[in-house]
C-alpha positions in Angstrom: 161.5 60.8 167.3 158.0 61.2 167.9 158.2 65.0 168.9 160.7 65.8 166.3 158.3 64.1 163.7 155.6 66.1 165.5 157.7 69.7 165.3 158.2 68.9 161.3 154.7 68.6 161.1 154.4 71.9 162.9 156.7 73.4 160.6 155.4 72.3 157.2 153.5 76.1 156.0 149.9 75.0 155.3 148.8 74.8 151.9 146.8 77.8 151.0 143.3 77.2 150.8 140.7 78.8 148.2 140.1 82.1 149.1 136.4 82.2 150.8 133.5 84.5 149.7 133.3 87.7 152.1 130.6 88.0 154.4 128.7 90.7 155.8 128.5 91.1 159.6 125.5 89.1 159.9 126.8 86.2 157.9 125.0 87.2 154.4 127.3 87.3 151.5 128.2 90.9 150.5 126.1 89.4 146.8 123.4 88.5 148.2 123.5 91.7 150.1 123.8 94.2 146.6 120.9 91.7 144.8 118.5 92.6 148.3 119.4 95.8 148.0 119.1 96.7 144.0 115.2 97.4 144.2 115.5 100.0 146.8 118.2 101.4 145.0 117.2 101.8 141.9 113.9 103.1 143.2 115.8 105.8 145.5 117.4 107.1 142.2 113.9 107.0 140.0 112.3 108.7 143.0 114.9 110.8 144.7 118.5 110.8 142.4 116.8 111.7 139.2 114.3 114.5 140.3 117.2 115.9 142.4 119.4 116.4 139.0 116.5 116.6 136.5 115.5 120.1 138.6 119.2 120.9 138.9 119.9 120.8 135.3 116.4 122.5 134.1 117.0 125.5 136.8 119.4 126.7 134.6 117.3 126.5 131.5 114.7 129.0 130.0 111.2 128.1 130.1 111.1 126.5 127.0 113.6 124.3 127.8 115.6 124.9 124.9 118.2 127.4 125.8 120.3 128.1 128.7 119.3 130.3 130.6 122.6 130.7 133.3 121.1 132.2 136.8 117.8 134.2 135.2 115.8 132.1 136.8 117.9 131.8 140.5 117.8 136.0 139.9 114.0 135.8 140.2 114.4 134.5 143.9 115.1 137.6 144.8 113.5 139.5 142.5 110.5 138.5 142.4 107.7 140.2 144.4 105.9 136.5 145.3 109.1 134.9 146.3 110.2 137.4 148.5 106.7 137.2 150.2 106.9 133.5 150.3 110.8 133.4 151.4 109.9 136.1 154.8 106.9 133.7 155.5 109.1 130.6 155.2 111.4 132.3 157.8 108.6 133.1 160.3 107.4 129.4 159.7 111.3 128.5 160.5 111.3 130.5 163.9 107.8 129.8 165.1 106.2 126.8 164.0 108.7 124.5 165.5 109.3 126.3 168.4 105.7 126.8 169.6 104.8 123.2 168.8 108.3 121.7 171.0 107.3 124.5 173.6 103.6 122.8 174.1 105.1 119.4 173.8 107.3 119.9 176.9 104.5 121.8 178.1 102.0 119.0 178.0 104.6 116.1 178.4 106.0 117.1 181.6 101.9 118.4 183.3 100.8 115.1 182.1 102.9 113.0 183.6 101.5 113.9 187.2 98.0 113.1 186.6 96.3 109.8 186.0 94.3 111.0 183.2 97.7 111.4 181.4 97.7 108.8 179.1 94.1 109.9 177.7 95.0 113.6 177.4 97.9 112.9 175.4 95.8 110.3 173.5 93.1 113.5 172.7 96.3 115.3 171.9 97.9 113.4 169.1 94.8 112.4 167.6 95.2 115.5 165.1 98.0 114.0 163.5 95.8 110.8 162.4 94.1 114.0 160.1 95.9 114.6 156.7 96.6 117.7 155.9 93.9 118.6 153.6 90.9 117.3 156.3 93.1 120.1 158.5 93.0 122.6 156.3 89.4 121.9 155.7 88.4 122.4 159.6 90.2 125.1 160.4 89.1 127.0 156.7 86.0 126.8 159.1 87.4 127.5 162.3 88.7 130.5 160.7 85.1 131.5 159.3 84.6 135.6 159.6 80.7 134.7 160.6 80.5 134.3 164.2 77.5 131.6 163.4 80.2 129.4 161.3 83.5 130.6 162.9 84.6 129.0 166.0 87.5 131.5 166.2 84.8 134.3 165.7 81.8 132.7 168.0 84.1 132.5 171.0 85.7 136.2 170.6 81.9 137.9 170.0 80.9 136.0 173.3 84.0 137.4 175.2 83.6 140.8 173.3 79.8 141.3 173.7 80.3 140.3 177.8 82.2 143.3 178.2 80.8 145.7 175.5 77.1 145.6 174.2 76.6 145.8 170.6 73.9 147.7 169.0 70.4 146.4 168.2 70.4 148.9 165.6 72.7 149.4 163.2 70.5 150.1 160.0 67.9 152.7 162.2 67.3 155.8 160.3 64.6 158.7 160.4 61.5 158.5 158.3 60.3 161.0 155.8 58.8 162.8 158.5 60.7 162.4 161.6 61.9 165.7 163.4 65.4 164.1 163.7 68.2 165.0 161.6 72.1 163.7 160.7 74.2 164.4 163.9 78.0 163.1 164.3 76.7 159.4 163.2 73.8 159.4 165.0 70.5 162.0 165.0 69.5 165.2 166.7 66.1 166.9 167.2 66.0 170.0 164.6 64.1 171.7 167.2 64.3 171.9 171.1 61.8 169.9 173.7 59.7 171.2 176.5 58.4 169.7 179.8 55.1 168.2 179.6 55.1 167.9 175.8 55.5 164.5 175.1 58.2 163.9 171.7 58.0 161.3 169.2 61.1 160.1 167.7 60.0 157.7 164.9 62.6 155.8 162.8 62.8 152.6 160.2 65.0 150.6 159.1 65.1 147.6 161.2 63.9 144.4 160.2 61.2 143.0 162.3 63.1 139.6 162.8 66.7 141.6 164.1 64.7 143.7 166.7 65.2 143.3 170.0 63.9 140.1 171.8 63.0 142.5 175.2 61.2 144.9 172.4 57.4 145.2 173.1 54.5 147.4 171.6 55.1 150.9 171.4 53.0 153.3 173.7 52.8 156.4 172.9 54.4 158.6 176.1 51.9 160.7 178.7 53.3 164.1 179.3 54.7 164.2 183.1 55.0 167.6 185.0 58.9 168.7 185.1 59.5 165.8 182.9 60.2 165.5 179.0 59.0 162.1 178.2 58.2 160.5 174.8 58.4 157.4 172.3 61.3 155.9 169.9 59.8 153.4 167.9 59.8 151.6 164.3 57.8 153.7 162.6 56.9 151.0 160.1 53.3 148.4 159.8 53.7 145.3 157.4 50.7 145.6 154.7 49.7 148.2 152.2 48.0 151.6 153.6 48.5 149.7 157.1 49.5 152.5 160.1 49.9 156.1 160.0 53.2 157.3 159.4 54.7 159.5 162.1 51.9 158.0 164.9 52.6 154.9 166.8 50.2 152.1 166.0 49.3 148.9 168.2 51.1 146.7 165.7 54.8 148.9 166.0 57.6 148.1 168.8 59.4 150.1 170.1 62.8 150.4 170.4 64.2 149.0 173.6 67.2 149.9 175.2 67.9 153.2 172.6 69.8 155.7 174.3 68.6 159.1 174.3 70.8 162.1 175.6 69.5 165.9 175.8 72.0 168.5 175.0 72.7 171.9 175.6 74.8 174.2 174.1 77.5 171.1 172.7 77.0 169.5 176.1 75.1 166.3 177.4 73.0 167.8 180.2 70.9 164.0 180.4 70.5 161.0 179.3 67.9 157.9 179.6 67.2 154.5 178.0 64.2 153.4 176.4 62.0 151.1 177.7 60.9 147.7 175.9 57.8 150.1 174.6 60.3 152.8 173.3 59.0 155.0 176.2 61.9 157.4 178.1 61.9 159.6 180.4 64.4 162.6 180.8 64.3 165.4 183.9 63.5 168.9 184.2 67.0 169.7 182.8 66.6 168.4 179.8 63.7 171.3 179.4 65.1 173.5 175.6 67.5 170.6 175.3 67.8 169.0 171.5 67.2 165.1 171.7 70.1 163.4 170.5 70.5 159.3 169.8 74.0 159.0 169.6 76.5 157.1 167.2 76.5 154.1 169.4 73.0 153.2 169.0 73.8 152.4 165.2 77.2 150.9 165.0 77.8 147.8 163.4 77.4 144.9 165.8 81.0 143.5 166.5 82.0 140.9 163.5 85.2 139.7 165.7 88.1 139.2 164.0 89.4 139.0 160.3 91.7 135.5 161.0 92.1 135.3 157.0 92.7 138.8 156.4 96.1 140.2 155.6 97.3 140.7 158.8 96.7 137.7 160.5 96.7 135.1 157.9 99.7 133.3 158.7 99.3 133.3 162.6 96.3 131.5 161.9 97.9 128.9 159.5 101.0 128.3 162.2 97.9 128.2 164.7 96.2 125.4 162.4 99.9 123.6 162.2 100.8 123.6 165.6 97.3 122.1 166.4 98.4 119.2 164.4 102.2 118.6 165.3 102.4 119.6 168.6 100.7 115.9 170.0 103.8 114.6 167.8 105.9 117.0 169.7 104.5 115.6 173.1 104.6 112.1 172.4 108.5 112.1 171.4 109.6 114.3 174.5 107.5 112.2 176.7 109.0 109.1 175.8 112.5 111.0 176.6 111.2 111.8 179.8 110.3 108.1 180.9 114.3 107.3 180.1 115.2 110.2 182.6 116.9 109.3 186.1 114.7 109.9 188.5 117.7 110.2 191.2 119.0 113.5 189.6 115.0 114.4 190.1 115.1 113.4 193.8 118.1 114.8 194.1 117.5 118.2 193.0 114.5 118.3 195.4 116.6 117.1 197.6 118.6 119.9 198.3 115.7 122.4 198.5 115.2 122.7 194.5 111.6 124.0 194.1 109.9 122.5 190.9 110.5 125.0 188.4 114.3 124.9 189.4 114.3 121.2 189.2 112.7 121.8 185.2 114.5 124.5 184.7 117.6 123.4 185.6 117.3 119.6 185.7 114.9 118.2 183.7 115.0 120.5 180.4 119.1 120.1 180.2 118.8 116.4 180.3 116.0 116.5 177.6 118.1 118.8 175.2 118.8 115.8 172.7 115.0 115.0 172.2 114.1 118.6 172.1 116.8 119.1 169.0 115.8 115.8 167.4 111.7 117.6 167.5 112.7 120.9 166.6 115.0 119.8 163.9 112.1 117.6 162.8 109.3 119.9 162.2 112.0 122.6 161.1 112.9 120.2 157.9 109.0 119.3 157.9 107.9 123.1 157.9 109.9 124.4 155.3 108.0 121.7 152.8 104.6 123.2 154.3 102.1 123.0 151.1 99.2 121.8 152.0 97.5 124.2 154.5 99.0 127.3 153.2 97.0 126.1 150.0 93.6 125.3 151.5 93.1 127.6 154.9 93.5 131.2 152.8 90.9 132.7 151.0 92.1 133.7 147.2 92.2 137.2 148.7 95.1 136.5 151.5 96.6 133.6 149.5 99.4 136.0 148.2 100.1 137.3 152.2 100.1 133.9 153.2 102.2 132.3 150.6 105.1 130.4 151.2 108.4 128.9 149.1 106.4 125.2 148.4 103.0 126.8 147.4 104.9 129.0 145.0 106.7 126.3 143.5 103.9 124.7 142.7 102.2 128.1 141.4 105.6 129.0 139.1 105.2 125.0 137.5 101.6 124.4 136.9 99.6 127.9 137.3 102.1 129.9 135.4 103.9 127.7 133.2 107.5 128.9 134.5 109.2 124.9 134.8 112.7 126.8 134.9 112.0 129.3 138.6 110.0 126.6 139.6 112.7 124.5 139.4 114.9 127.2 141.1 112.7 127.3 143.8 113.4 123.5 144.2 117.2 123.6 144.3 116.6 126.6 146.8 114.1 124.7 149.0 117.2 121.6 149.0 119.7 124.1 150.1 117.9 125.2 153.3 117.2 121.6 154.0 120.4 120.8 153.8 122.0 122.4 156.7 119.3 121.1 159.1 120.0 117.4 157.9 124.0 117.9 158.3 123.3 119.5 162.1 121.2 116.2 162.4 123.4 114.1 161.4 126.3 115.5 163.3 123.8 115.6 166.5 123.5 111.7 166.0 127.1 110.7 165.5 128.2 112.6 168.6 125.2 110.5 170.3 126.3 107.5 168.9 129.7 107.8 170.3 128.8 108.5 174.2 
């Protein structure tokens, strides 16, 4: 009785309780959830929703604002001569930028992690990116400097330069009003031929006393030498009124030290000397009905190194000034995938006679292949917003070859008043980010489900 009692029981259908509030997987209420959640969201569409449409729908306006304008303005992408310029550089950015900056990363993550000053070089590294992008700009604007006594760039190229080539000590030399020497080729020839034991003056001015030579000393005026032509190059030139006489060489004039002096015969260089630190030279019996000739190279322009913010080279140098900054990011991500490695497939590799740039090659840069996507994909998405140095390292002259999609957005909306291309631009820029994210995103799901 008691078991068939029992099986009623079991039988009765329970009486359907109130139906309970749904919960999130953490236990939170799905309300409480949306009433957290409302501030974010309506700030993600006053900050991100609403821009995205607002420049959507005034893309396809006129400039006013007060007509529509259809695709005029999505025409001018590829129309107009600045946006072309700043679409090619935004490609160049695309391919290099990224892949110079993950390229040092590995470069740096993988060296470092043999020595035991590691930690601090990578430390020394990623401090650039504790710099905004303005303070960047800033530095490398001087960096960049065309004046070897500002540039760094510059300071460092003249010192290698000038170790293997000498510059001249005088660019601005020229003859006096009564100097026997005459325009030759760039440089200055003797109107008249030299003899043995007739000593020749070759006076010239021009060079300020502070930029002559440290090694020059007084001039002498040359002693004729038997079966020698000898004589003086100096600056012909006495500070103070009625001070000197002009074509002699005075006590208070240098001479010019280390001017190269050639005779020629006939088209053809037959000798050469250099002067002394007195200006003093010395030529043999061959140079005897020669014409004195002080050649080109005695008066070139000393070497100015290189124009980094010229035409040419202006984006290089703004990549350069990038990759300074992001590729300590670059390092600090791929090292952190390189602690996480298994250091048996290492061993291994070595193992069975795998020399170390097999074991990178082969080993460790395969199993690294998700970070290296996740930083390249990163500063991919990050350079094609680049703004902020492409605005401050160019001069105004090389600010049009430098130019890029971001800097000309913000040229079309506040420098020329053109809301409607800049908007364009905008909606453009979104579409090439777009991609990238997807590829991200697709990259992450397929990680999510190994």
């Amino acid at each position: 009785m008691t078991s068939a009692a029992a099986e009623g029981v079991a039988k009765t259908p329970a009486t359907p309780s109130a139906p309970r509030q749904r919960k999130s997987v953490t236990g939170t209420s799905r309300t409480v959830a949306v009433l957290f959640l409302l501030p974010a969201l309506v700030l993600l569409g006053a900050l991100v929703v609403y821009p995205i449409g607002y420049s959507l729908i005034r893309s396809f306006l006129s400039q006013s604002g007060d007509s529509f304008a259809g695709f005029d303005n999505y025409q001018a992408l590829f129309t107009d001569e600045g946006i072309r310029t700043a679409l090619n550089n935004n490609i160049i950015w695309v391919v290099f930028a990224p892949t110079v900056s993950t390229a040092l990363g590995l470069i740096f993550a993988v060296l470092t992690e043999r020595v035991r000053w590691g930690t601090a070089f990578k430390l020394v590294v990623f401090m650039p990116m504790a710099i905004s992008m303005l303070a960047a700009g800033i530095i490398f604007r001087l960096v960049y400097d065309q004046d070897p006594d500002k540039g760094v760039a510059n300071a460092v190229w003249v010192g290698v330069h000038d170790t293997f080539a000498e510059s001249s000590a005088f660019p601005k030399a020229h003859p006096g009003r009564r100097s026997p020497l005459e325009p030759d080729q760039g440089g200055f020839i003797t109107a008249t031929t030299v003899h043995t034991g007739r000593p020749v003056t070759l006076p010239l001015v021009g060079v300020a006393p502070d930029q002559m030579p440290k090694s020059a000393k007084p001039a002498v005026q040359a002693q004729p030498g038997p079966g020698k032509v000898t004589g003086t190059a100096w600056q012909d030139f006495t500070r103070g009124k009625g001070v000197g006489k002009l074509g002699a060489v005075d006590p208070a004039e240098q001479g010019y030290a280390g001017m190269r002096i050639e005779a020629v015969k006939g088209g053809k260089v037959v000798a050469s000397a250099k002067a002394a630190a007195d200006g003093t030279f010395t030529l043999p019996a061959a140079a005897d009905g020669a014409q004195l000739r002080l050649p080109a190279s005695n008066f070139k322009e000393p070497y100015n190194g290189v124009d980094w913010l010229g035409p040419a080279l202006v984006t290089p140098a703004v990549i350069g000034a990038y990759v300074w900054m992001w590729a300590g990011f670059a390092m600090v991500l791929i090292a952190a995938g390189l602690a996480g490695l298994p250091r048996e497939l290492l061993e291994a590799a070595r193992v069975d006679g795998a020399n170390e740039w097999q074991v990178f090659r082969r080993v460790t840069v395969p199993l690294l292949a998700p970070v290296l996507a996740v930083v390249t994909v990163t500063l991919m998405i990050n350079v094609l917003k680049i703004f902020d140095l492409v605005f401050i390292i160019p001069p105004g002259s090389s600010q049009d070859d430098a130019n890029v999609l971001a800097l000309e957005l913000y040229r079309k909306g506040f420098s020329e008043d053109q809301p409607g291309i800049a908007s364009a631009i905008a909606v453009f820029l979104l579409l090439l980010v777009i991609p990238v994210m997807l590829f991200n995103i697709r990259r992450l799901r397929r990680e999510v489900r190994r």
